[in-house]
C-alpha positions as CSV (number, residue, x, y, z in Angstrom):
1,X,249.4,-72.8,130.3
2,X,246.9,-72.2,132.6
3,X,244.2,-74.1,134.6
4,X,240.8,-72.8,136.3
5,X,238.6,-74.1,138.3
6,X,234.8,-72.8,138.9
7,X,232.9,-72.9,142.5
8,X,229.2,-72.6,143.6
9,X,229.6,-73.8,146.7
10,X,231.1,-76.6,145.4
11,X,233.5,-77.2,142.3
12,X,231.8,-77.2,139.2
13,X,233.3,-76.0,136.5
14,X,237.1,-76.5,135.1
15,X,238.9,-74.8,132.1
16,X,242.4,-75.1,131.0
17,X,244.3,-72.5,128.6
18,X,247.1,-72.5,126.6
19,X,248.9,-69.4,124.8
20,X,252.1,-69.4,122.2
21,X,253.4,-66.5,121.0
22,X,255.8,-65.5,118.2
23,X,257.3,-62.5,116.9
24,X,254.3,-62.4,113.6
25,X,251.7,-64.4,115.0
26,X,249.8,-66.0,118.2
27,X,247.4,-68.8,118.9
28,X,245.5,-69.5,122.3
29,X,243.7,-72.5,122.7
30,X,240.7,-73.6,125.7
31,X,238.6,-76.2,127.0
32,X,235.4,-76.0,129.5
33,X,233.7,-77.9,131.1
34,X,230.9,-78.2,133.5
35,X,229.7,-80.9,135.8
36,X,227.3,-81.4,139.0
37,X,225.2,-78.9,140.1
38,X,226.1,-76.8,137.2
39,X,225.4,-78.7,134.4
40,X,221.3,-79.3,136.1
41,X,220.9,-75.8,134.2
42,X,223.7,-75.4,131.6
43,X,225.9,-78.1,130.1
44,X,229.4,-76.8,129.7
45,X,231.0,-78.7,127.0
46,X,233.3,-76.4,125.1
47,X,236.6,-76.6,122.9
48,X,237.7,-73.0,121.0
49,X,241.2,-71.9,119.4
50,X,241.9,-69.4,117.9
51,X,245.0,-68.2,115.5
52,X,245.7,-64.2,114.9
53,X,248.5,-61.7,114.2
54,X,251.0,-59.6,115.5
55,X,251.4,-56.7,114.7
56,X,250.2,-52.9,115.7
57,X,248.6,-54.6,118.1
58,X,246.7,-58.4,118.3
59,X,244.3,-58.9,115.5
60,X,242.2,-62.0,115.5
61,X,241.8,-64.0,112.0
62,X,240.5,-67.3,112.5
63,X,238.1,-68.5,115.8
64,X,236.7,-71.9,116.2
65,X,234.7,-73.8,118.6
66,X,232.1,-76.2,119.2
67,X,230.0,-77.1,122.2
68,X,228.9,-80.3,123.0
69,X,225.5,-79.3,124.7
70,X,223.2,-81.8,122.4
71,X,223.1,-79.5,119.9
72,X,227.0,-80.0,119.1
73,X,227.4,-76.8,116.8
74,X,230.6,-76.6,115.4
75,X,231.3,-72.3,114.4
76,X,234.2,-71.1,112.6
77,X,234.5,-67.1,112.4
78,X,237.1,-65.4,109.9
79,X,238.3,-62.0,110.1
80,X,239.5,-60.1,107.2
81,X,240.1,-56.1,106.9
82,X,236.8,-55.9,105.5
83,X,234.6,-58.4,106.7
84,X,233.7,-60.8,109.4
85,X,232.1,-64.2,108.4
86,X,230.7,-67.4,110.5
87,X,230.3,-70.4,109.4
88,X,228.3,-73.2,111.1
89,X,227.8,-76.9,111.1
90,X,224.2,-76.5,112.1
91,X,223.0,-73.5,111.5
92,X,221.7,-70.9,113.5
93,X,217.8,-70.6,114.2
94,X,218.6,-66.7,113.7
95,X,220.9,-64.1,114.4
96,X,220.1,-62.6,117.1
97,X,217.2,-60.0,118.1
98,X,219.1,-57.4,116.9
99,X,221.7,-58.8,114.7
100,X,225.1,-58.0,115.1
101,X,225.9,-55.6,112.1
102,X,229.1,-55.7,109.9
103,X,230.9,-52.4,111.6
104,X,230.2,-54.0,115.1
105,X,232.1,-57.4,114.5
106,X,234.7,-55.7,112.6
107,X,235.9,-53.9,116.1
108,X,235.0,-56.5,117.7
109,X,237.8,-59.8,118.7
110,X,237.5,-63.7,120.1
111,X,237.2,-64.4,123.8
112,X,240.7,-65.9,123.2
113,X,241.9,-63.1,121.1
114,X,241.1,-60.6,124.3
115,X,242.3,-62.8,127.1
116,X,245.9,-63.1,124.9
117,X,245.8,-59.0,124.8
118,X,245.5,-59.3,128.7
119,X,248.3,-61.2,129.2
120,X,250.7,-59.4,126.3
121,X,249.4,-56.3,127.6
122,X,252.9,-54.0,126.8
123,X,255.3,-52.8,129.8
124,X,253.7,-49.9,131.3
125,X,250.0,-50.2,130.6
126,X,247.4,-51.7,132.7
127,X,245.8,-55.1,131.6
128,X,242.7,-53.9,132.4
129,X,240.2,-50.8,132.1
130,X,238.4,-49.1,129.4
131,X,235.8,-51.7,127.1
132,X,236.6,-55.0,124.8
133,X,233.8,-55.9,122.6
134,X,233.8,-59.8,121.9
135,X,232.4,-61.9,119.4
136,X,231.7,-65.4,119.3
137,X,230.0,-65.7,115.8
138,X,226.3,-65.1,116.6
139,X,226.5,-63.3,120.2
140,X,228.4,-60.1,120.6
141,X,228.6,-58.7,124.0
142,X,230.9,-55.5,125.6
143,X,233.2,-55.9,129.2
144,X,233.4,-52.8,130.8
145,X,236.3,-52.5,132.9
146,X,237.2,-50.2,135.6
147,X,240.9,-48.9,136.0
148,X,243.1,-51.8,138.3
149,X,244.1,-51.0,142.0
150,X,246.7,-52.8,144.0
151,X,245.9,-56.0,146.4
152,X,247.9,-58.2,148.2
153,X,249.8,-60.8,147.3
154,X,247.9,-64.2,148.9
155,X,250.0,-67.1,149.9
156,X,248.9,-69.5,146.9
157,X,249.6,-66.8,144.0
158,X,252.9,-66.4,145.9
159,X,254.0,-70.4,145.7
160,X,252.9,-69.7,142.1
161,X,255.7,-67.3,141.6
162,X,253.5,-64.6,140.9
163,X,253.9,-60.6,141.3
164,X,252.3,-57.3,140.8
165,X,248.6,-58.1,142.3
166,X,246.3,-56.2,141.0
167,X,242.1,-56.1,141.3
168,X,239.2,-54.4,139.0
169,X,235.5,-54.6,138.4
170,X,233.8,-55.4,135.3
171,X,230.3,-55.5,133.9
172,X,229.1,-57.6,130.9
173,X,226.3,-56.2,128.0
174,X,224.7,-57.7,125.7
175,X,225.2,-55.9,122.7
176,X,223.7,-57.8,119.7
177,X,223.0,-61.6,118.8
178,X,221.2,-62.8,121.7
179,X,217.7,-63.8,121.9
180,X,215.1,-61.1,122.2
181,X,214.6,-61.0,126.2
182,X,212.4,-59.1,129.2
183,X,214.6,-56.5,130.8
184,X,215.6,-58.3,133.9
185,X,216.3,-61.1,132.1
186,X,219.3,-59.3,129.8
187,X,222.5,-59.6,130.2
188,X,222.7,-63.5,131.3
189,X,221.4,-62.7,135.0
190,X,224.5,-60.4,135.7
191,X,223.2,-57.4,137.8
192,X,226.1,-56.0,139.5
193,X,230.1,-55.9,138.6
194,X,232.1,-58.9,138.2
195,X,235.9,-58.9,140.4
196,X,238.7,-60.4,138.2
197,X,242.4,-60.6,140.1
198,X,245.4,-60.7,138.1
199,X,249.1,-60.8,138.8
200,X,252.4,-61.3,136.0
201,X,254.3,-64.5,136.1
202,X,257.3,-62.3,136.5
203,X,259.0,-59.0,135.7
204,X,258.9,-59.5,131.8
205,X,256.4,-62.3,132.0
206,X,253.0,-62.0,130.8
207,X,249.7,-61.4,133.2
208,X,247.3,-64.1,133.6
209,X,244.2,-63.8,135.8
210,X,244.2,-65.4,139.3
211,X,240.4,-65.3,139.8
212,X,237.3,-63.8,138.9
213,X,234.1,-63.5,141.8
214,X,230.5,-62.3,141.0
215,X,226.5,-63.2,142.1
216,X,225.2,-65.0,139.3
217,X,222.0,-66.0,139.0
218,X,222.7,-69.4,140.3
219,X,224.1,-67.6,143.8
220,X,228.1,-66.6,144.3
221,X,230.2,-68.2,142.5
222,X,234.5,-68.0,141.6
223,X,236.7,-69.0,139.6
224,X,240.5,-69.4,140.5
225,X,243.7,-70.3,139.0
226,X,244.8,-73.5,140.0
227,X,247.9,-73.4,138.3
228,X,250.0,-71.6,135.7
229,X,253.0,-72.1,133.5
230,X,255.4,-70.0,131.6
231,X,258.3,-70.5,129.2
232,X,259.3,-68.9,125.7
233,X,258.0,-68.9,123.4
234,X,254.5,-70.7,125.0
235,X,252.7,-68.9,127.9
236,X,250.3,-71.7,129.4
237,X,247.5,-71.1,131.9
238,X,245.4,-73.7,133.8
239,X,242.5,-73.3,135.8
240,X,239.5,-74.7,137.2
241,X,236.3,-74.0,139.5
């Protein structure tokens, strides 16, 4: 289980994750939300779960979530070898400007489903580098990661019991699903790469990541791991910010 919390300038944001794992299946679970300065421009409000399989590698099946921003849309997306299908409590003004199409959600996981492939990544492979393409049910958008290179350890991921520290970049598309928008305004206000910091909660333990750092458009902001547990067959992550 994890915990995060979110600063701009001052704390704003807190999320909390929780992982279990088992030899056919896995299911990650997460909670968001936002307060002070933040939520004057965006009310953070979220719950999401998500249940998948095991098996040549983690394949979503079921995502869920709802955010409680007035609008309190509950979305349920199902995967299946052949299709990809949303349902929504209250619907959708539209899909997107373009749409996402049916081949693009189909390679395409959960934000849960990829942050549980970051932390099972297998012995010998890097947790990050290369591209994910995520979908939410309406909004599909690619991370771009660059290949990982060592830092050091800091004094709080230490008392954490963490090892292996490790740093990359990554940059954030929209792909399909979003609102038609000018060109400066794509992208959610991300111009530059975003840093994420990650570290394993032990020689055979699983990765989680220890902080991610970025300009938004609101000014610099972080998130951090504020604390982190491990034991078979859960992994659980905390955090805040």
């Amino acid at each position: 289980k994890s915990a995060y919390e979110g600063v701009l300038l001052v704390k704003v944001f807190d999320m909390s994750i929780e992982q279990r794992v088992s030899d056919a299946e896995f299911a990650a679970a997460a909670r968001l939300r936002s307060y002070g300065v933040l939520s004057l421009f965006k009310r953070i409000d979220v719950e999401a779960a998500t249940l998948g399989q095991i098996g040549g590698g983690l394949r979503p099946g079921q995502f869920h979530h709802i955010n409680r921003d007035g609008v309190n849309r509950a979305v349920e997306v199902n995967w299946d070898p052949t299709q990809v299908t949303t349902k929504a409590t209250v619907a959708f003004p539209n899909w997107g400007d373009p749409p996402p199409t049916k081949a693009q959600k189909l390679s395409a996981v959960d934000p849960l489903t990829q942050l549980t492939r970051i932390a099972l990544t297998p012995p010998g492979r890097a947790p990050c580098g290369g591209e994910a393409m995520i979908f939410d049910g309406r909004q599909l958008y690619r991370l771009t990661f660059t290949a990982p290179t060592a830092r050091a350890l800091p004094e709080r991921e230490r008392r954490m019991g963490l090892i292996s520290p490790i740093r990359c970049a990554f940059t954030f598309a929209e792909v399909a699903g979003f609102d038609r928008k000018a060109p400066g305004r794509q992208n959610q206000g991300l111009t530059q790469p975003m840093v994420m910091e990650l570290a394993r909660t032990g020689d055979d333990g699983p990765w989680v990541i220890t902080a991610v750092r970025g300009r938004t458009p609101l000014g610099e902001a972080r998130v951090e791991l504020r604390s982190v547990s491990a034991e078979s067959p859960a992994v659980r992550l905390a955090s805040g910010g």
